[in-house]
BASE-212045 format. One record per atom (N, C-alpha, C): x, z, y; residue in three letters; atom name. Coordinates in nm, 2 decimals. Example, Ala and Ser with C-alpha at 12.3 -4.5 7.8 and 13.67 -1.06 7.14 Angstrom:
BEGIN
NODE      px      pz      py    r   a
NODE    1.32    0.78   -0.57  ALA   N
NODE    1.23    0.78   -0.45  ALA  CA
NODE    1.32    0.78   -0.33  ALA   C
NODE    1.28    0.71   -0.22  SER   N
NODE    1.37    0.71   -0.11  SER  CA
NODE    1.29    0.79    0.00  SER   C
# end
This chain:
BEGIN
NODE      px      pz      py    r   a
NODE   -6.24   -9.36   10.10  UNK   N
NODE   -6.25   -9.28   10.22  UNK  CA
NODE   -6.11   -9.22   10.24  UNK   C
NODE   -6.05   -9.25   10.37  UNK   N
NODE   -5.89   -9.15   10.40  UNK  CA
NODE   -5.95   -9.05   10.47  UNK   C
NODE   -5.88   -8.94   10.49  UNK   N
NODE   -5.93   -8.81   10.50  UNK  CA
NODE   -5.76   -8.80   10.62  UNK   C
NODE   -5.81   -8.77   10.72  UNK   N
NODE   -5.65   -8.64   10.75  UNK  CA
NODE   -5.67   -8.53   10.79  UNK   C
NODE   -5.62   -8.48   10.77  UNK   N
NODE   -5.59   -8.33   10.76  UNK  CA
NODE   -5.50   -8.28   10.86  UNK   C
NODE   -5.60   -8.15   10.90  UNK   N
NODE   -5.49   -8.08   11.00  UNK  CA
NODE   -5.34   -7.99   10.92  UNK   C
NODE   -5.29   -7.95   10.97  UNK   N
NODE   -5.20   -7.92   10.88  UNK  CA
NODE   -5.23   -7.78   10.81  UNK   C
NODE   -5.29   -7.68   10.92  UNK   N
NODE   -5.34   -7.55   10.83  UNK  CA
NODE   -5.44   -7.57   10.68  UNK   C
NODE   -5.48   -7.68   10.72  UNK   N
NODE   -5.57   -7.72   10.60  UNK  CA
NODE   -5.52   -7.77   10.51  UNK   C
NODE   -5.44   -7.87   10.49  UNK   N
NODE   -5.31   -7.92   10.43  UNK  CA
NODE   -5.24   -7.79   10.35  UNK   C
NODE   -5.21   -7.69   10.41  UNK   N
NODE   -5.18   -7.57   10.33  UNK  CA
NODE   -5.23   -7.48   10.28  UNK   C
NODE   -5.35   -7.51   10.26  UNK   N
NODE   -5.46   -7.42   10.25  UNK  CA
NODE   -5.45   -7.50   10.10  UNK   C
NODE   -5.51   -7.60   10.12  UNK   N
NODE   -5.50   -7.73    9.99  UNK  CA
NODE   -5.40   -7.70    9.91  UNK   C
NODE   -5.29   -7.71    9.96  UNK   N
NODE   -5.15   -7.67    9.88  UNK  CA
NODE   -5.15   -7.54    9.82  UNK   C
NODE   -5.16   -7.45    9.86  UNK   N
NODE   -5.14   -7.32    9.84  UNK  CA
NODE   -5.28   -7.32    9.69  UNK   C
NODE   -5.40   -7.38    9.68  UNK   N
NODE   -5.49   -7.39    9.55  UNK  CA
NODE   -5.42   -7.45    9.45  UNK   C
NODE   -5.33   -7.53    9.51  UNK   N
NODE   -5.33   -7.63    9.34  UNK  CA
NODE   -5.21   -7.56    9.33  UNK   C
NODE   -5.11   -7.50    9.39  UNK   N
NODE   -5.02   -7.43    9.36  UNK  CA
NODE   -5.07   -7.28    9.26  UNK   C
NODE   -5.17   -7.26    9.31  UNK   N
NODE   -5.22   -7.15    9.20  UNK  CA
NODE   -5.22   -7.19    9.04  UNK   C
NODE   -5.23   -7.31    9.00  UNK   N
NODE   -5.25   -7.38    8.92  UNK  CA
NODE   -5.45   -7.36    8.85  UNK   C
NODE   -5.53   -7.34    8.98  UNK   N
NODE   -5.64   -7.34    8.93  UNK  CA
NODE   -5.70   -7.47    8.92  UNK   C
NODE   -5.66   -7.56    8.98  UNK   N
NODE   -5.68   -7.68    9.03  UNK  CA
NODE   -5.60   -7.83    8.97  UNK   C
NODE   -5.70   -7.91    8.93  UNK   N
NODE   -5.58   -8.04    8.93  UNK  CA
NODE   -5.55   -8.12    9.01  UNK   C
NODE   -5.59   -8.13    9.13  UNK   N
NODE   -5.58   -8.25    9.22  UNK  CA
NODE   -5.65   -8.17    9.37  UNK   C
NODE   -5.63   -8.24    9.49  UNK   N
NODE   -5.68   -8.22    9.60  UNK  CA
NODE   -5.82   -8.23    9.57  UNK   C
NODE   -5.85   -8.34    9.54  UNK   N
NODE   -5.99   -8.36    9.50  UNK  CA
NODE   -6.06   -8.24    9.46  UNK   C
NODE   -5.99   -8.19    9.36  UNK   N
NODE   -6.05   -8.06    9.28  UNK  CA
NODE   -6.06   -7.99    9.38  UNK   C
NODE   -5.99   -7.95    9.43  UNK   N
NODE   -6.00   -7.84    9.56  UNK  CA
NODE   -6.12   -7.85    9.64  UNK   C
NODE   -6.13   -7.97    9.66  UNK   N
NODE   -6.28   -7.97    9.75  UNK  CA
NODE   -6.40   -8.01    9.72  UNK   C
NODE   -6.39   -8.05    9.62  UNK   N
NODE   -6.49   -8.02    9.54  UNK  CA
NODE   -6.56   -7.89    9.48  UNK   C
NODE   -6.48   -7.85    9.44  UNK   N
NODE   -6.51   -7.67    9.43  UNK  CA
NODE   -6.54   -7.62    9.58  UNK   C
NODE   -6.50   -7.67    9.68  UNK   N
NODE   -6.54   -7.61    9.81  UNK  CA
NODE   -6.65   -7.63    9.83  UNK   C
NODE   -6.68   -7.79    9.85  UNK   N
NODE   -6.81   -7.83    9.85  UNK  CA
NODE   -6.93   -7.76    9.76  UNK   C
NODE   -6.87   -7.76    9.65  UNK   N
NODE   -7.02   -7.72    9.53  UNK  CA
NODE   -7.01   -7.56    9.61  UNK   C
NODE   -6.93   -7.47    9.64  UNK   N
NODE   -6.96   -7.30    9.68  UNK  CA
NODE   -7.05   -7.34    9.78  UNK   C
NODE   -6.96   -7.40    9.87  UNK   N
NODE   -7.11   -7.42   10.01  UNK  CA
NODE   -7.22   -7.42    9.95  UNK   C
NODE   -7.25   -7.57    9.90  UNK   N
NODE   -7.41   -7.56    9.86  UNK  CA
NODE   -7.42   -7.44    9.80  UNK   C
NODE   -7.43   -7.37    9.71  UNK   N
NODE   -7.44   -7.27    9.63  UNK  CA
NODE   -7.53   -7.16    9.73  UNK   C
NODE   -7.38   -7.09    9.83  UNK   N
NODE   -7.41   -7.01    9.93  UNK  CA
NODE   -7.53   -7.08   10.02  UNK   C
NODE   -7.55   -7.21   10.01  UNK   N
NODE   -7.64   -7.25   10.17  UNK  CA
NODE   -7.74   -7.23   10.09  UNK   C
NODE   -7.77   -7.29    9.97  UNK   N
NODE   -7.90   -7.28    9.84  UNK  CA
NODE   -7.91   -7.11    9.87  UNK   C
NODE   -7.84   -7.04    9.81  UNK   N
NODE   -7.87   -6.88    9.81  UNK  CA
NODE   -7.94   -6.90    9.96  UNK   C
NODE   -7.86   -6.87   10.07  UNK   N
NODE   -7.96   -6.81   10.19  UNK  CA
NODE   -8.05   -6.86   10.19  UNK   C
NODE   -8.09   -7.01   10.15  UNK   N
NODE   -8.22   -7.06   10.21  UNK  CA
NODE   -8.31   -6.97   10.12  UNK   C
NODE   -8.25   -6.93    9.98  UNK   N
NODE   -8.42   -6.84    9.93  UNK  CA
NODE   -8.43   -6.71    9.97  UNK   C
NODE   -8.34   -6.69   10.05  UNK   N
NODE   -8.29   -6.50   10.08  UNK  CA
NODE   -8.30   -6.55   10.28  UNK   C
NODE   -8.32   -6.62   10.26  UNK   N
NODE   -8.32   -6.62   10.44  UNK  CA
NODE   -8.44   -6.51   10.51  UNK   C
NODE   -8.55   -6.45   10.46  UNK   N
NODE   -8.65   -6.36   10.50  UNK  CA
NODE   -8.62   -6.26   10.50  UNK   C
NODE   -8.56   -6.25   10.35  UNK   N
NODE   -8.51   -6.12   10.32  UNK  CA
NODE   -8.37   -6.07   10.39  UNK   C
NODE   -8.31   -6.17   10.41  UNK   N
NODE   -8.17   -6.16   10.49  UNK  CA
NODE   -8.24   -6.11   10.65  UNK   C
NODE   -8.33   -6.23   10.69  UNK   N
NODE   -8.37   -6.15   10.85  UNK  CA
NODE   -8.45   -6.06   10.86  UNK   C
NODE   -8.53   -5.99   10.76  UNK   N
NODE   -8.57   -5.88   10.75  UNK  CA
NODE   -8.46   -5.79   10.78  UNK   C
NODE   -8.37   -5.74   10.71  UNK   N
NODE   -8.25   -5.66   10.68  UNK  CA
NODE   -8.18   -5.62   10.79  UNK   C
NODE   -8.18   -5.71   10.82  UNK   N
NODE   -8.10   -5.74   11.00  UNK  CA
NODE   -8.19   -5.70   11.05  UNK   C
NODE   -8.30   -5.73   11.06  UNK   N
NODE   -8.42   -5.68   11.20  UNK  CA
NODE   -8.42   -5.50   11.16  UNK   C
NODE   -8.43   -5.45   11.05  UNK   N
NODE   -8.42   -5.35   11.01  UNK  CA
NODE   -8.35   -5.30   11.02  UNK   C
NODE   -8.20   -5.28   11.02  UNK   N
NODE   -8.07   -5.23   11.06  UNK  CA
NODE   -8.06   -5.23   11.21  UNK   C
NODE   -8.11   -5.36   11.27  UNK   N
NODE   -8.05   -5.36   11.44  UNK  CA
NODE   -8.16   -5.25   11.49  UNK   C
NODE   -8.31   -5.25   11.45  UNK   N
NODE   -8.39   -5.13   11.52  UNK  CA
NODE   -8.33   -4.95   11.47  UNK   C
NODE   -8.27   -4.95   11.35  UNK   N
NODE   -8.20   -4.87   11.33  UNK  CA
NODE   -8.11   -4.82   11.41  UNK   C
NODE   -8.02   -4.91   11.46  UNK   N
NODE   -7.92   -4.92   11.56  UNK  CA
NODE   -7.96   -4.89   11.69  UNK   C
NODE   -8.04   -4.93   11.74  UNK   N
NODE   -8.12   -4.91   11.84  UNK  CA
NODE   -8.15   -4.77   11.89  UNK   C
NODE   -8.19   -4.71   11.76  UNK   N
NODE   -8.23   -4.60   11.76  UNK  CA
NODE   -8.10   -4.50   11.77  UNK   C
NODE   -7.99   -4.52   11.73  UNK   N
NODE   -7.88   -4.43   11.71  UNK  CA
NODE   -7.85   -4.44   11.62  UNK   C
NODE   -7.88   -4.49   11.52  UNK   N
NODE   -7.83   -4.46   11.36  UNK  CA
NODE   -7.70   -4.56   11.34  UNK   C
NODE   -7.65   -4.60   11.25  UNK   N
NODE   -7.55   -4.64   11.23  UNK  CA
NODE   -7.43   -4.57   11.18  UNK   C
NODE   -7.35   -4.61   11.17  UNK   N
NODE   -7.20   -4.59   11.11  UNK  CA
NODE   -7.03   -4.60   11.23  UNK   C
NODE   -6.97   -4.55   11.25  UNK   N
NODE   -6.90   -4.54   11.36  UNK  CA
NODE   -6.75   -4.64   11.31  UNK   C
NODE   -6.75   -4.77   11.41  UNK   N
NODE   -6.67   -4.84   11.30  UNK  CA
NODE   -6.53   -4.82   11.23  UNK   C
NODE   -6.52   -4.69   11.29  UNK   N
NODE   -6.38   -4.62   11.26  UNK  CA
NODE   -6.44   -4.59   11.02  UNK   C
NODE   -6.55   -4.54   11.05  UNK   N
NODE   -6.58   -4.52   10.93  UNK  CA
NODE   -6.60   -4.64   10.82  UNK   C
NODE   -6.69   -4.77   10.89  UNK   N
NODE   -6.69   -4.93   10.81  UNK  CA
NODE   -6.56   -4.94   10.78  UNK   C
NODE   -6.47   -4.95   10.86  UNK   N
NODE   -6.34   -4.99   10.79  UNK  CA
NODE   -6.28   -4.95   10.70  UNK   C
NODE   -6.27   -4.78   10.69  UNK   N
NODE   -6.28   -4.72   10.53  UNK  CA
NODE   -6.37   -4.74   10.42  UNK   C
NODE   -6.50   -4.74   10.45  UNK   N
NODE   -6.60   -4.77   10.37  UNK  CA
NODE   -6.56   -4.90   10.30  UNK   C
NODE   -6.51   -5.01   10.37  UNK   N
NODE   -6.49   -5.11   10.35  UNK  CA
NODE   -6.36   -5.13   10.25  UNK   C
NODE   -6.27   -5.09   10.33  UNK   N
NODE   -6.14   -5.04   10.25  UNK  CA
NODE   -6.17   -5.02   10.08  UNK   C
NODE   -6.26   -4.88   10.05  UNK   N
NODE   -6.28   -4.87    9.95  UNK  CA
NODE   -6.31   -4.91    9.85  UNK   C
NODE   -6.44   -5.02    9.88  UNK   N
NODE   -6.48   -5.10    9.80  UNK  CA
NODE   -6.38   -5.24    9.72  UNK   C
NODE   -6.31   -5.23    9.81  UNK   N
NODE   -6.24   -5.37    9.78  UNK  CA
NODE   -6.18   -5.36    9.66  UNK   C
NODE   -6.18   -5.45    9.58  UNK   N
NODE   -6.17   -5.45    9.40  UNK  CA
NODE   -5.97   -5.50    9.39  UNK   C
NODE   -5.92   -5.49    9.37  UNK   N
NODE   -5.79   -5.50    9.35  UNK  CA
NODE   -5.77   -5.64    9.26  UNK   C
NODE   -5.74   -5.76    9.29  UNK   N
NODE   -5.71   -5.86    9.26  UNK  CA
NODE   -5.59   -5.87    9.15  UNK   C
NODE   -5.60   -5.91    9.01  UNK   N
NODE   -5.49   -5.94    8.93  UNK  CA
NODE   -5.39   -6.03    9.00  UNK   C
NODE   -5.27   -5.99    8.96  UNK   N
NODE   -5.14   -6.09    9.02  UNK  CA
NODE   -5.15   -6.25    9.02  UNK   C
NODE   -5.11   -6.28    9.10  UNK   N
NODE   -5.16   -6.42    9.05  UNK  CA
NODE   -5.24   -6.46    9.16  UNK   C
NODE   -5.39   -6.38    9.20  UNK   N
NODE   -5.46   -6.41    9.27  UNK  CA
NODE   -5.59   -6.49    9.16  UNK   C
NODE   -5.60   -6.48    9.07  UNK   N
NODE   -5.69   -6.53    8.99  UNK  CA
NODE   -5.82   -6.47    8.95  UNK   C
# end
């Protein structure tokens, strides 16, 4: 199978095996491929519970409740875990 590549993606590719996580392009997408499924497997068992959550948050919203997005973006800010050098 030939494959071409846009070029963003082409660097995207580069920029993995340049990490040295990776041995090959191959590897790269391969690992992409197996996350998808992973993630598509997770929602499919969490899909209820995922549209519960949402139906329950948006009538919340509805109502007035919520978060002002000036505040998500700190909230969010905060949580973010600090990556070792490298990116690893």
């Amino acid at each position: 199978m030939t494959i071409t590549l846009q070029p963003e993606l082409e660097a995207l590719i580069r920029k993995r095996l340049e990490s040295g996580a990776f041995q090959d392009a191959e590897d790269v997408l391969r690992r992409a491929l197996e996350s998808q499924d992973a993630e598509e497997a997770w929602l499919e068992l969490h899909r209820r519970e995922v549209g519960e959550k949402l139906e329950r948050a948006m009538e919340e919203f509805d109502r007035g409740g919520g978060i002002p997005a000036s505040q998500v973006r700190l909230r969010l800010e905060a949580m973010k875990v600090p990556r070792p050098a490298g990116g690893k």
